[in-house]
BABA-661495 format. One record per atom (N, C-alpha, C): residue in three letters; x, y, z. Coordinates in nm, 2 decimals, decimal comma, m for minus. Example, Ala and Ser with C-alpha at 12.3 -4.5 7.8 and 13.67 -1.06 7.14 Angstrom:
<nodes>
<rest = ALA px = 1,32 py = m0,57 pz = 0,78>
<rest = ALA px = 1,23 py = m0,45 pz = 0,78>
<rest = ALA px = 1,32 py = m0,33 pz = 0,78>
<rest = SER px = 1,28 py = m0,22 pz = 0,71>
<rest = SER px = 1,37 py = m0,11 pz = 0,71>
<rest = SER px = 1,29 py = 0,00 pz = 0,79>
</nodes>
This chain:
<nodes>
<rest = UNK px = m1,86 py = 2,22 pz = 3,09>
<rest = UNK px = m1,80 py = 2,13 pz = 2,99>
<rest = UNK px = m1,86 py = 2,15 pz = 2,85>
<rest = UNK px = m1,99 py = 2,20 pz = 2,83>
<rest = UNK px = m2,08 py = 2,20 pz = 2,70>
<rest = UNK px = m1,99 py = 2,35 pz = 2,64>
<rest = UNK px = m1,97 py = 2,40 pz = 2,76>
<rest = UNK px = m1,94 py = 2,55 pz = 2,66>
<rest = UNK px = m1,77 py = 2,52 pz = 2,59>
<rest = UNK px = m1,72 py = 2,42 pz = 2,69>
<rest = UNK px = m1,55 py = 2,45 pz = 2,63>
<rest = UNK px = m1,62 py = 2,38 pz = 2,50>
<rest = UNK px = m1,68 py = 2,27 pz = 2,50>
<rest = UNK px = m1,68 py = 2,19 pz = 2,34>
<rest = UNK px = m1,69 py = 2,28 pz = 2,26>
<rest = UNK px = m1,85 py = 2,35 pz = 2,28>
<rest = UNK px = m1,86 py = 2,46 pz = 2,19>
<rest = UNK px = m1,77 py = 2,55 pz = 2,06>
<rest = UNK px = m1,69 py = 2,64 pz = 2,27>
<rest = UNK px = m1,58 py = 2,71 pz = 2,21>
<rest = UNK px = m1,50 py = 2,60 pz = 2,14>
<rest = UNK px = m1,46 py = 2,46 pz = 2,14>
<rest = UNK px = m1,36 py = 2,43 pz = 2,09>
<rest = UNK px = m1,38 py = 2,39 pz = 1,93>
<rest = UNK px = m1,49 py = 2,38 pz = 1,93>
<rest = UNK px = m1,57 py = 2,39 pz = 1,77>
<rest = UNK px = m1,58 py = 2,47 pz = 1,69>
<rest = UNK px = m1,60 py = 2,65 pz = 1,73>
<rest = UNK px = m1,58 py = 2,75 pz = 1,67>
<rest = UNK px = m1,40 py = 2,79 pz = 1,65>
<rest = UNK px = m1,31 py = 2,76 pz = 1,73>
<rest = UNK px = m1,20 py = 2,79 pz = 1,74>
<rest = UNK px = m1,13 py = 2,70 pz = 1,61>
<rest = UNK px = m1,11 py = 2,80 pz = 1,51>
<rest = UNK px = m1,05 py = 2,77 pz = 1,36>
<rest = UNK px = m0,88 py = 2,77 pz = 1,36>
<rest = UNK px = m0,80 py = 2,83 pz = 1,51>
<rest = UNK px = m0,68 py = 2,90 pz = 1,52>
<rest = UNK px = m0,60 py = 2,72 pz = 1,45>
<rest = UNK px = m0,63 py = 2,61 pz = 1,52>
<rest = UNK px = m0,52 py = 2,51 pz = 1,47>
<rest = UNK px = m0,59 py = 2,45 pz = 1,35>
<rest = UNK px = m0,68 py = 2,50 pz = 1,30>
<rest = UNK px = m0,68 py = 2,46 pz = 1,13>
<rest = UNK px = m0,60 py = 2,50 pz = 1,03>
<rest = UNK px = m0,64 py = 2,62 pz = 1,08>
<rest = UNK px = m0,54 py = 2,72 pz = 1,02>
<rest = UNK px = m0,39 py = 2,70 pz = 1,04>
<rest = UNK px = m0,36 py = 2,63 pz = 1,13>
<rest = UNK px = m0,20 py = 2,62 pz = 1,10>
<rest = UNK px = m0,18 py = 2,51 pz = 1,05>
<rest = UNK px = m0,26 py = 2,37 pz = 1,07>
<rest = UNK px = m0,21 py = 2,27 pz = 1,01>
<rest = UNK px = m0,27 py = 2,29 pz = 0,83>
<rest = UNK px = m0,34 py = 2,37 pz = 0,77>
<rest = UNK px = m0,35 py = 2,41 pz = 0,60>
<rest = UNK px = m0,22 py = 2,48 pz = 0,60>
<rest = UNK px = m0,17 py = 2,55 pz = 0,69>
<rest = UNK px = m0,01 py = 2,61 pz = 0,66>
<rest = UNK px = 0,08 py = 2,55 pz = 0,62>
<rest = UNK px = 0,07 py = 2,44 pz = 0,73>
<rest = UNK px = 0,15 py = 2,30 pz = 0,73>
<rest = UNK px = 0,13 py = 2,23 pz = 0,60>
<rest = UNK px = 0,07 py = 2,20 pz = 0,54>
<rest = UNK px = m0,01 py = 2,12 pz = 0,46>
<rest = UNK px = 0,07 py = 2,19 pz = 0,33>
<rest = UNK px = 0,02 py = 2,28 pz = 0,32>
<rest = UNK px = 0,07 py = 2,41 pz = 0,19>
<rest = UNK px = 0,24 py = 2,38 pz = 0,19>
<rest = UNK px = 0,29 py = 2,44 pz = 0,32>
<rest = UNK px = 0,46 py = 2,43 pz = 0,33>
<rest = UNK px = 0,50 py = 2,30 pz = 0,27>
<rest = UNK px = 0,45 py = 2,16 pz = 0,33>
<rest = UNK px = 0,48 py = 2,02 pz = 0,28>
<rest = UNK px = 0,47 py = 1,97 pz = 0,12>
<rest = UNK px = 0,38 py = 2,07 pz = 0,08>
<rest = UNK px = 0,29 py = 2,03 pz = m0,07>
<rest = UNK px = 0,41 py = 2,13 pz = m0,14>
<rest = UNK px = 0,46 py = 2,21 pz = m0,09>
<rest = UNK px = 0,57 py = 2,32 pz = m0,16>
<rest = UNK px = 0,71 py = 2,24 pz = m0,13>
<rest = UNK px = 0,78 py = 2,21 pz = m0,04>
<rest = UNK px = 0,89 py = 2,11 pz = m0,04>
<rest = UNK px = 0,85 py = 2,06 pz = m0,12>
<rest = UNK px = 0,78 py = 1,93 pz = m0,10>
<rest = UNK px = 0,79 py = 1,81 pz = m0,21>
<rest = UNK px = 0,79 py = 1,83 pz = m0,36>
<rest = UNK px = 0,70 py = 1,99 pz = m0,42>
<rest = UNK px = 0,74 py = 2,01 pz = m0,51>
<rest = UNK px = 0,90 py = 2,06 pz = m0,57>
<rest = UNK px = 0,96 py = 2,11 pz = m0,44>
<rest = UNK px = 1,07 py = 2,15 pz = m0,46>
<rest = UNK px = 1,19 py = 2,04 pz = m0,45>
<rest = UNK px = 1,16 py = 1,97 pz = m0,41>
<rest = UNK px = 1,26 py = 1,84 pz = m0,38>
<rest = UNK px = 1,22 py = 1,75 pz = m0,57>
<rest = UNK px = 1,14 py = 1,76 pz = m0,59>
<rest = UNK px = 1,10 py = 1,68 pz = m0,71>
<rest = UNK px = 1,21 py = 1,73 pz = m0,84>
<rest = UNK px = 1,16 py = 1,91 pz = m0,83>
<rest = UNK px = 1,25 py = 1,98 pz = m0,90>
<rest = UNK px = 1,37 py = 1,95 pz = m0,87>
<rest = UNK px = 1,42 py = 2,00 pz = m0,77>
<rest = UNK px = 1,57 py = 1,96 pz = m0,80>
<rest = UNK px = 1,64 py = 1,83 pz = m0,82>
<rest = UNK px = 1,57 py = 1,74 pz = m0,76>
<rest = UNK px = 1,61 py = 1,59 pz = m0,83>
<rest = UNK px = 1,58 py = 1,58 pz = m1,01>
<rest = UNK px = 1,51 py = 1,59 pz = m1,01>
<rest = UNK px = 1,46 py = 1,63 pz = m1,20>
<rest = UNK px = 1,62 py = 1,67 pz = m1,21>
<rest = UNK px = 1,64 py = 1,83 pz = m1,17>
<rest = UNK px = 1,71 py = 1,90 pz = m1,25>
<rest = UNK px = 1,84 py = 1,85 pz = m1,26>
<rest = UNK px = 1,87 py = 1,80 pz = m1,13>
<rest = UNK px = 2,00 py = 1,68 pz = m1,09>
<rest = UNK px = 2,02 py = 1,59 pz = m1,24>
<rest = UNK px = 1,89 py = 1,52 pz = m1,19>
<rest = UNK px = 1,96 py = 1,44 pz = m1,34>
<rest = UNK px = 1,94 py = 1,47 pz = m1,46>
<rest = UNK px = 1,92 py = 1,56 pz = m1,51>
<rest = UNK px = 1,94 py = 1,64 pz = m1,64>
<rest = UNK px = 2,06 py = 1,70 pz = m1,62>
<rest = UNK px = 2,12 py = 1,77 pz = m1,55>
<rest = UNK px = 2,26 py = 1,85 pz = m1,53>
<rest = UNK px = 2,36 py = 1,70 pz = m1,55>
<rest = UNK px = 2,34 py = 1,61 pz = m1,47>
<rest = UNK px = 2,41 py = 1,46 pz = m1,50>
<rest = UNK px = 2,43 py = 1,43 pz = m1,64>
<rest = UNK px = 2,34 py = 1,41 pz = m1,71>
<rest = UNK px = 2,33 py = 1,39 pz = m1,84>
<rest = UNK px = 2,35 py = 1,45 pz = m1,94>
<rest = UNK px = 2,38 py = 1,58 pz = m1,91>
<rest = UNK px = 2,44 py = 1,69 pz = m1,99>
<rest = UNK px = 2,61 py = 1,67 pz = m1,97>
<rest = UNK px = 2,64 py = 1,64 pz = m1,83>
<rest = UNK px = 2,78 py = 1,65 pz = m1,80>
<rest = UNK px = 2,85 py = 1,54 pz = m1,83>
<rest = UNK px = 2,76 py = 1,43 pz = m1,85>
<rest = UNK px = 2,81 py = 1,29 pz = m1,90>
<rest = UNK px = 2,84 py = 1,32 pz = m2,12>
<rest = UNK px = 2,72 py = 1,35 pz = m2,16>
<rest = UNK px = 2,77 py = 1,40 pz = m2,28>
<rest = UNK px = 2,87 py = 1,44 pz = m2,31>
<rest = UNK px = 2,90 py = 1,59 pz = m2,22>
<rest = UNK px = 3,01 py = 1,67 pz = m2,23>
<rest = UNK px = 3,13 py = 1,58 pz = m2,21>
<rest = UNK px = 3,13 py = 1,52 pz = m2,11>
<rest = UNK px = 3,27 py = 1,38 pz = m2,07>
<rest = UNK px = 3,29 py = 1,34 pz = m2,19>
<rest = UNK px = 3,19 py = 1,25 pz = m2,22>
<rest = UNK px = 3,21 py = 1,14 pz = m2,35>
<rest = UNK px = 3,26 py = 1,21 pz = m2,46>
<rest = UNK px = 3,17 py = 1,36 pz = m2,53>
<rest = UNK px = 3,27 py = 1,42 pz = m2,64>
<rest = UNK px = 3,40 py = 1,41 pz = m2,58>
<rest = UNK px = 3,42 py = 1,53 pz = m2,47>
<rest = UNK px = 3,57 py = 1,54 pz = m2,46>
<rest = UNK px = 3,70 py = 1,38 pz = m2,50>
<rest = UNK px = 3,59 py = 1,28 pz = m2,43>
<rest = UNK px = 3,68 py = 1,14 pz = m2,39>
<rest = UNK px = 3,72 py = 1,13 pz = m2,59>
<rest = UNK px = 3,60 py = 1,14 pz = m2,67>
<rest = UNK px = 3,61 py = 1,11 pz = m2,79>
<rest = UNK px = 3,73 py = 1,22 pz = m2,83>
<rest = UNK px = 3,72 py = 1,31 pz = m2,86>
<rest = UNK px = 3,80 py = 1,42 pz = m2,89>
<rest = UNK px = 3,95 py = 1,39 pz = m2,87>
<rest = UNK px = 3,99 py = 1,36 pz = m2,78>
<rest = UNK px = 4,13 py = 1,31 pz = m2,70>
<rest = UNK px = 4,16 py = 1,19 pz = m2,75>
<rest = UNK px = 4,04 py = 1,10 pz = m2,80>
<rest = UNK px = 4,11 py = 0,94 pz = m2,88>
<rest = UNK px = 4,19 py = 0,94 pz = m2,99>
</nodes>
């Protein structure tokens, strides 16, 4: 039983994947941020664009 603890204390294999995890999650969330950002800036460019046009046509 002393030696599994051991081994199971030296064995780095599922740290190593959950920092993978960790890194992949920290990259979405930046990626989801961006594209919401960019959403509403493209909104508010398209809303301008609306309103000249609407102006333009009065």
């Amino acid at each position: 039983m002393q030696k599994l603890i051991q081994r199971l204390t030296r064995d780095e294999d599922g740290a190593t994947a959950i920092e993978y995890g960790l890194i992949a999650a920290l990259i979405a969330i930046a990626l989801v941020s961006s594209f919401l950002n960019l959403g509403n800036m493209l909104e508010e460019t398209f809303n301008t664009i609306a309103t000249a046009l609407h102006l333009a046509n009065a």
